[in-house]
N, C-alpha and C positions, 0 to 999 in steps of 0.2 A: 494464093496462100501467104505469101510475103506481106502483102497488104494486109492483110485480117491479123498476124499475128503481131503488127505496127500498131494496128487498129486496138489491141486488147489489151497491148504494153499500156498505150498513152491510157488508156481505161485504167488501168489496173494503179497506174502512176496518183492519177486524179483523185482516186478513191481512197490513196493508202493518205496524199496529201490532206484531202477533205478529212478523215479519221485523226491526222497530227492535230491540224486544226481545232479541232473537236475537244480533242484530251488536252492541249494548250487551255482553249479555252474555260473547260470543268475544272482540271487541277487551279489554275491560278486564281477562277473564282471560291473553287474551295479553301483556299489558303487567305485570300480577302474573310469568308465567312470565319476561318479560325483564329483570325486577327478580331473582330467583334467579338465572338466570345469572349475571348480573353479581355478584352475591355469592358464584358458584362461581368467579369468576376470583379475586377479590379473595380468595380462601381460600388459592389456592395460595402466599403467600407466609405463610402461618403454617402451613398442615401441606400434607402431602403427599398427593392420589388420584392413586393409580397408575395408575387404569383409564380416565383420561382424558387429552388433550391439551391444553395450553395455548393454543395455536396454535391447533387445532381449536374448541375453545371459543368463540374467539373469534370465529370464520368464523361458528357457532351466533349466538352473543349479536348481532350486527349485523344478519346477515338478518335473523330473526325480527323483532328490533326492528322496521325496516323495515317488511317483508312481512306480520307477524303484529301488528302494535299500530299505527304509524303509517299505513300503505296504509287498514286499515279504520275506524281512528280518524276522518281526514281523510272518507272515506266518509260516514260516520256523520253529522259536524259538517255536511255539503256539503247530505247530503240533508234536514239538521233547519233551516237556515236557507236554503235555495231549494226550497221546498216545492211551485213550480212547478215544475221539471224533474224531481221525482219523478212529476207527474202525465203530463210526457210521456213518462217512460219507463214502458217494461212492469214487472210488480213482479217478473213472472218470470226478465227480466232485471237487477236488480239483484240477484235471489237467486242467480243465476249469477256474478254479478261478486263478489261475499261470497264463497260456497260456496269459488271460486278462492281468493282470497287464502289462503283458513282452511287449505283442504286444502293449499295450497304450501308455506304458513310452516311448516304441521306436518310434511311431510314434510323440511323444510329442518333444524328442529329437530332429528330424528333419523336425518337423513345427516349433516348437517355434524360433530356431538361425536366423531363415529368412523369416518369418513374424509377430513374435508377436502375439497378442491375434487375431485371425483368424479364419474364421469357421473351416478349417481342427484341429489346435492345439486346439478351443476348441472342437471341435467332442472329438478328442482323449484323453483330461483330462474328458472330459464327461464318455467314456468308462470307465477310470481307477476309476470313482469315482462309478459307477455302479456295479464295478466288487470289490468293498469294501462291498456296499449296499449288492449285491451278497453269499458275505463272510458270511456278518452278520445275513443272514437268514440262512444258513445252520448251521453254528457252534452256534445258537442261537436256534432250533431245535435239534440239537444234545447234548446239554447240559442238555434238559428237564429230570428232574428227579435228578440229579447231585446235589451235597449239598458241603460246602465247601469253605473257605475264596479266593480260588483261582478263584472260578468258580465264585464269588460274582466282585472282580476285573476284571477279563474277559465280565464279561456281561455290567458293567457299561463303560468300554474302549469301546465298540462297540454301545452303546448308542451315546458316546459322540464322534464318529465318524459320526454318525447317524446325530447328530446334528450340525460337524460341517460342513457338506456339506449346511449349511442356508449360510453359507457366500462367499461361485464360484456364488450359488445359485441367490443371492440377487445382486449381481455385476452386472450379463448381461444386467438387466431393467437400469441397472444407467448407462452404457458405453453407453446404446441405448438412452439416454435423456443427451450424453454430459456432466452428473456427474462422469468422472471416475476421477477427482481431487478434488473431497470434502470431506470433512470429514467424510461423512454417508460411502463415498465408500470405505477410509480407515479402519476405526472401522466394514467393513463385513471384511475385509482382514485380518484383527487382532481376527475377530471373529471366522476365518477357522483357523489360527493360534493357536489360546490359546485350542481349541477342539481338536484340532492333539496334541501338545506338551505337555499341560496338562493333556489330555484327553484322549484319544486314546493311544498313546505312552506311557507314563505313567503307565497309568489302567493295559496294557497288559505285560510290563515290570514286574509289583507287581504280576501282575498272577504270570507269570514265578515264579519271587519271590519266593512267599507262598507255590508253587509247591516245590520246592527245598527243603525249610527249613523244610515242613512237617508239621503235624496236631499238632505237642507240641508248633509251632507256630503262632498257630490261633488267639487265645485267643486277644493275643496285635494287631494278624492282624486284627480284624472284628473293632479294635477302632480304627485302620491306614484307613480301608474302608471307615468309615461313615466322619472321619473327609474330609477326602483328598475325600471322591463323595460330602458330603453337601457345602462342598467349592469350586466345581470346577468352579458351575455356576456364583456365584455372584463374584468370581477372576476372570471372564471378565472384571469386570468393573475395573481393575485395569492399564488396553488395552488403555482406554477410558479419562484416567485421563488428558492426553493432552488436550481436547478439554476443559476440568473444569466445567467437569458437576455438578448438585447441590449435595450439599455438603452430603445428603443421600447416593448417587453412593460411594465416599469417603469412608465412614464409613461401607457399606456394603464388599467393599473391603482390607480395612484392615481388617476387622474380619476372612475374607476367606483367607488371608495370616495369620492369626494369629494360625489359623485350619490347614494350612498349616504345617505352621510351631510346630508344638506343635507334630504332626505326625514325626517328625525327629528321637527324639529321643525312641521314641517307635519300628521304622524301627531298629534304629542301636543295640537295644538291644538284639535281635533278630539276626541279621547278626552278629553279635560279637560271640555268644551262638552257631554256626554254628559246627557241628561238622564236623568231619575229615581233612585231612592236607591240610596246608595252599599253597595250589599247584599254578602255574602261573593263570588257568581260574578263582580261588578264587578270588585270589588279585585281577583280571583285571574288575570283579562285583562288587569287596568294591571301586576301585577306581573307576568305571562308577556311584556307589548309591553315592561316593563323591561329583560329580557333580552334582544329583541330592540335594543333604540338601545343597548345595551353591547354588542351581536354587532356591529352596524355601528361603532359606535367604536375593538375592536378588532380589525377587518378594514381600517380606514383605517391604524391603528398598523401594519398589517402591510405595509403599503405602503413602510416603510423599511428596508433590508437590515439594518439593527442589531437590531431587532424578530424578523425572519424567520433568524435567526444564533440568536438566544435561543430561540425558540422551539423550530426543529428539532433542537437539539443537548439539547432538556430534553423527553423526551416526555410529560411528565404536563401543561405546557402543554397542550399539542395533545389529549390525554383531557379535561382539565377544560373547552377550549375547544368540543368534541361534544356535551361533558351538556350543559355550559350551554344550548347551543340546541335539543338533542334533549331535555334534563329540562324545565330552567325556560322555555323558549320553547315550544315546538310542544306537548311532553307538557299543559304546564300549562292552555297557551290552551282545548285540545281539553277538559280537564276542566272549567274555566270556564265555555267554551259549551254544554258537556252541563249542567252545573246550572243556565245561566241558562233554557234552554230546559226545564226543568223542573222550576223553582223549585216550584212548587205544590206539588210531591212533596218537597220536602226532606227528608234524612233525618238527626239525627245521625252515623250511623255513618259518612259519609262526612265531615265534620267533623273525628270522630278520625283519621281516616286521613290528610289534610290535616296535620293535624296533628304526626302523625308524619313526612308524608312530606319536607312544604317543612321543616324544621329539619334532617333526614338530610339532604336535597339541596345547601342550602346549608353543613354540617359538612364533607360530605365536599367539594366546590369549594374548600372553602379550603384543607383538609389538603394536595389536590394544588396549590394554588398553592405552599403554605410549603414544598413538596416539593421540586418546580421550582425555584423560587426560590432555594433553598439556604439556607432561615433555620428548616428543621425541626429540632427540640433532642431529643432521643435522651431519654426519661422512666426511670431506672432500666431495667428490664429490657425496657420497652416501646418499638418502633419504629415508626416509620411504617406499614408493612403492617398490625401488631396494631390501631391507633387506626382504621386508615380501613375495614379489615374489622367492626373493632366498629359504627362509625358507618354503617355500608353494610346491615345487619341490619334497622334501622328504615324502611329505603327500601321493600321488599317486604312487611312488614309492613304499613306507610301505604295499599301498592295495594292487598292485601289489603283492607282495610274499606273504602275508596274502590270497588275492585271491590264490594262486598256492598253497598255503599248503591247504585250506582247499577243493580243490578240490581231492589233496589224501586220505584226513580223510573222505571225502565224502561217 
């Protein structure tokens, strides 16, 4: 009896290892394919493909992002640092909750380039959004009994996931009555927005976190919880401030960036306090939570109608303001904790891809700043589209061998 149930562990071991594997290796080649898109958008403004849509592209490049890199990314990071609620879940169900994403994003992939919002592309952002909903009942079940500043940030990420599917949600009735260009139908899109970036991404991110730093760092964590969960909801309205709603909405929103903001430095105190050596996955988490306290800094600036006038009237703001948190926050933190969590395997190849990639990420952020800004200088023949298509080449390249190493640490 002893021998068989040896016999079923090492099995059971193999199979959950062979599935990390697995999800390692789809999330980060998905994150490679959302880096090409994004290089197929930025193309069109130096030559012309006919056979595709602009528009449509772009409906591609954000799901996936989403669905296909960030949904299994977060997965990934969830189940390498709470390694107990992988034991309370079945393995066959997590391989179902994977399988979902993968199949959705990819079916998203190849509806959305060439038809847009469409009953196939939305069937299949339907699936990827169920197979979230999915997540959130088992790792919300498996947590029951659990106590702990991480499990506190993990359950509220998954609420405000929960919550923000109210806004794919609330679109379809307005697309089907002709409103998909009004305001109501903007403000749900920004509604599914600030619930993922804020919310979701975020929440689960701080998990990870509080997981790492350990229980001597609760104490400031449960005041980083309450401020950053009581302010997630009424910092929607900060989504909103374009349209000038009454001056209530205003004031509710700057208090929830002020809650924000007040959370900073109680995070970096904490992350500074970090024991052991200052190794590259270290660094690569303090500069990912960087971007995070410059997202919350300017989400506070946003709080002023003068800020939210510049902003909306100059859309590469509002671009450069997404990567920032979807590049150098979320994308980055996820790569951080994937190497710290398996350091042992270190490989160069991911190094070079680092390499490449954080020097693209930050060239191109600033090109769209100088963009926006209106301090970009016209180089002889060369424009802005040529320079930041040039610098945007290296991005997918970087995931590239960041993919290829972490498929051997895998």
């Amino acid at each position: 009896m002893p021998i068989s149930i040896t016999i079923n562990r090492v099995q059971s071991e193999a199979e959950v290892i062979a599935w990390t594997r697995g999800l390692i290796y789809w999330s980060f080649l998905n994150f490679f394919v959302v880096a090409l898109l994004g290089l197929g958008l930025r193309s069109f403004s130096v030559f012309s493909i006919p056979f595709l849509d602009y528009k449509y592209l772009i409906h591609a490049h954000s799901h996936f992002a989403f669905g296909g890199w960030i949904m299994p990314g977060l997965l990934l990071m969830t189940v390498k640092y709470f390694p107990e609620l992988k034991e309370r879940i079945p393995l066959q169900t997590l391989k179902w909750i994977s399988a979902l994403f993968i199949f959705s994003a990819y079916g998203m992939l190849l509806s959305f380039p060439f038809m847009g919002y469409a009953p196939v592309s939305i069937a299949f952002s339907t699936i990827n959004m169920f197979a979230g909903f999915f997540m959130v009942n088992r790792f919300w079940k498996a947590m029951s009994g659990l106590r702990g500043v991480p499990y506190l940030f993990l359950k509220a990420g998954m609420v405000f996931l929960v919550i923000s599917a109210i806004g794919p949600i609330a679109t379809a009735p307005m697309i089907a009555m002709g409103k998909s260009v009004s305001p109501m139908y903007t403000n749900a899109i920004y509604l599914y927005l600030h619930f993922q970036y804020n919310g979701w991404f975020t929440f689960a991110i701080l998990a990870a976190l509080y997981k790492i730093l350990g229980e001597g760092s609760w104490k400031k964590g449960k005041m980083v919880f309450y401020l950053l969960a009581l302010a997630c909801i009424p910092a929607y309205f900060l989504s909103i401030l374009w349209i000038r709603p009454h001056f209530i909405f205003v004031i509710l929103g700057f208090v929830a960036a002020s809650m924000q903001l007040i959370a900073i430095p109680l995070i970096a105190v904490d992350v500074l306090k970090m024991k052991g050596r200052y190794d590259l996955p270290r660094l690569i988490m303090t500069v990912a939570l960087g971007f995070f306290f410059i997202k919350n800094i300017i989400q506070f600036a946003s709080a002023f109608p003068a800020v939210v006038d510049m902003a909306t009237s100059r859309r590469n703001f509002i671009i450069a303001y997404l990567h920032m948190v979807l590049l150098g926050f979320v994308s980055l933190f996820i790569i951080g904790s994937m190497l710290r969590a398996n350091e042992s395997k270190f490989f160069k190849m991911t190094k070079w891809g680092l390499f490449f990639f954080i020097p693209a990420f930050l060239v191109t952020e600033l090109l769209l700043v100088l963009n926006a800004s209106g301090h970009w200088l016209q180089l002889g023949d060369y424009t802005f589209p040529h320079f930041i298509f040039a610098a945007s080449i290296f991005l997918p390249l970087g995931i590239f061998f960041i993919w290829r190493g972490m498929i051997k640490m895998g």
